[in-house]
C-alpha positions as CSV (number, residue, x, y, z in Angstrom):
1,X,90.0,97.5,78.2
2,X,90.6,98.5,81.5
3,X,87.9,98.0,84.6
4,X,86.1,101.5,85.1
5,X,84.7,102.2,88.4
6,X,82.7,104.7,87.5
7,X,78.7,104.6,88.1
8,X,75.5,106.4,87.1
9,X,74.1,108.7,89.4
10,X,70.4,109.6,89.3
11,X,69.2,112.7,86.8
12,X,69.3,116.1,88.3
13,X,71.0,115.2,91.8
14,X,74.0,117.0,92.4
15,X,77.1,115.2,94.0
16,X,80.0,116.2,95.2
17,X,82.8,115.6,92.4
18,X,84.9,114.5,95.7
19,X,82.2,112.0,96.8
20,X,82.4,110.6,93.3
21,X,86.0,110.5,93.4
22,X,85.9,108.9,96.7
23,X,83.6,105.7,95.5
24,X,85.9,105.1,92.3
25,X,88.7,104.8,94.6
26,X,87.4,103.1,97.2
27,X,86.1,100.2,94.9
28,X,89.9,100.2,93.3
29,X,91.1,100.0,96.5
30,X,88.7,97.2,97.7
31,X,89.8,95.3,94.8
32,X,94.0,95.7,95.4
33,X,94.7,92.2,97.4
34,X,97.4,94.3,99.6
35,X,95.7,97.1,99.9
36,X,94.8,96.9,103.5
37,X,95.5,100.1,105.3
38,X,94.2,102.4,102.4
39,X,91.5,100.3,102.8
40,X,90.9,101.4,106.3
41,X,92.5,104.5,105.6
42,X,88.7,104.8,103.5
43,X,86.9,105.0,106.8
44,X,87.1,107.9,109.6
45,X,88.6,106.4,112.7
46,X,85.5,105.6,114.5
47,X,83.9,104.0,111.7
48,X,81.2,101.3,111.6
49,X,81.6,98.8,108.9
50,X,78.7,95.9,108.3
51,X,79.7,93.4,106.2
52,X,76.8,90.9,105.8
53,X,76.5,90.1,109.0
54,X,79.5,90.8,110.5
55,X,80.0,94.3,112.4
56,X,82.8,96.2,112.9
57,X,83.5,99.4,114.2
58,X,86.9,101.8,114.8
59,X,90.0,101.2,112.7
60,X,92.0,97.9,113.6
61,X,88.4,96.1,113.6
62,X,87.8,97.0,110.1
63,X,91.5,96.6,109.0
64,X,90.7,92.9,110.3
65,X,87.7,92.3,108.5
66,X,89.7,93.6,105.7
67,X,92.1,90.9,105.9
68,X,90.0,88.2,107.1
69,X,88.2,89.2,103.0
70,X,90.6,88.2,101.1
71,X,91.5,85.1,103.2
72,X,90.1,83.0,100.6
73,X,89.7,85.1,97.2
74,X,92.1,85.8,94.8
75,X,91.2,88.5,93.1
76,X,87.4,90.6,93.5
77,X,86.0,93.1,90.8
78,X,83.5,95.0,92.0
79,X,80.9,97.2,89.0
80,X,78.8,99.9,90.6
81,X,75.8,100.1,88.5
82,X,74.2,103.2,90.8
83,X,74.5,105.3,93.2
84,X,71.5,107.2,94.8
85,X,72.1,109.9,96.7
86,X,69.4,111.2,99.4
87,X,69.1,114.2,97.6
88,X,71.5,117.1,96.2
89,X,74.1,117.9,98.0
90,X,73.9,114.8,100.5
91,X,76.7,113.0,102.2
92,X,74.5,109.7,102.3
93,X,74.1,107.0,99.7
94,X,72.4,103.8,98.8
95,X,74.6,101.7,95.7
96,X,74.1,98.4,94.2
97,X,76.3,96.6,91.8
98,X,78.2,93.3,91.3
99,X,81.2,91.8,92.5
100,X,82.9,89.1,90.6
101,X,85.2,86.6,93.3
102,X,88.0,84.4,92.1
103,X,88.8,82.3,95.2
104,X,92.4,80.8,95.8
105,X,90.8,77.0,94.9
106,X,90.0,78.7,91.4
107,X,86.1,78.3,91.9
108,X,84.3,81.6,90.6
109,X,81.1,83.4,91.7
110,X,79.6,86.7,90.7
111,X,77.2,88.0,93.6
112,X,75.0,91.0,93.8
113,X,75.4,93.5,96.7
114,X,73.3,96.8,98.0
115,X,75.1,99.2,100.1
116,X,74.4,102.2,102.7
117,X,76.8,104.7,102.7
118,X,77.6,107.8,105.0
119,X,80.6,110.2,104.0
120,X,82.3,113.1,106.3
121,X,84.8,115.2,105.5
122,X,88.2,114.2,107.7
123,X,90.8,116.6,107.7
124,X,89.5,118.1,104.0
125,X,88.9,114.4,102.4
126,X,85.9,112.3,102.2
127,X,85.7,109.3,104.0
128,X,83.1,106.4,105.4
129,X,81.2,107.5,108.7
130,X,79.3,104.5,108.1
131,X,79.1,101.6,105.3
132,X,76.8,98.7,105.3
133,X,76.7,95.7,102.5
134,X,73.9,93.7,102.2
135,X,75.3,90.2,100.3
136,X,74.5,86.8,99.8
137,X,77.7,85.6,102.0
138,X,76.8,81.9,101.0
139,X,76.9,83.0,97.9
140,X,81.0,82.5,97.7
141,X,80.7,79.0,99.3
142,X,78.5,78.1,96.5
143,X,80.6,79.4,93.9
144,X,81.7,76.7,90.9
């Protein structure tokens, strides 16, 4: 059965149908080895990306985090349990889910991961203003 990368949204909140779009996508996307630019593509030009504690911000420093991701991993699955809107109608989201890492040496790891989220509308699609992961980045060097 194929991977879905669809998540539960909290009761009663209305999203966006393009935001929820957007996140199943996205996590595709973050998952495709070679899918750098539409990885960057994800983010508005003068995007900030925080990625543990690495910081990035505008498109070419993000496309290089991008790449600098996958230096090691083979393949990455991400599951997005949730996704909690700040309210109906926002543009601003707090996730957690999973990720499960292959790495090139064949080692494995599953890690947990929380995210901040904030979407705009660029030239009629939603992207990432701003997208913060909070991860264990150890946890990949300890994987077995």
């Amino acid at each position: 059965m194929p991977h879905s990368y669809k998540s539960e949204y909290p009761a009663g909140v209305q999203v966006d149908d393009g935001i929820k779009a957007f996140f199943e996508e996205f996590y595709k996307t973050s998952d495709t080895p070679d899918a750098h630019e539409k990885y960057a593509d994800s983010f508005t030009g003068d995007a900030t990306l925080v990625m543990a504690s690495k910081k990035v911000a505008g498109r070419e420093e993000i496309l290089q985090l991008r790449k600098g991701m996958w230096a090691a991993v083979a393949s990455r699955q991400h599951t997005i349990n949730k996704i909690f809107p700040f309210g109906s109608g926002s543009n601003e989201a707090m996730l957690y889910g999973t990720v499960a890492y292959t790495l090139k040496d064949e080692r494995k790891a599953i890690v947990e991961w929380g995210a901040r989220a904030n979407l705009v509308k660029d030239g009629g699609s939603w992207k990432l203003h701003f997208y913060q992961v909070y991860l264990d980045s150890a946890a990949t060097q300890n994987a077995k």
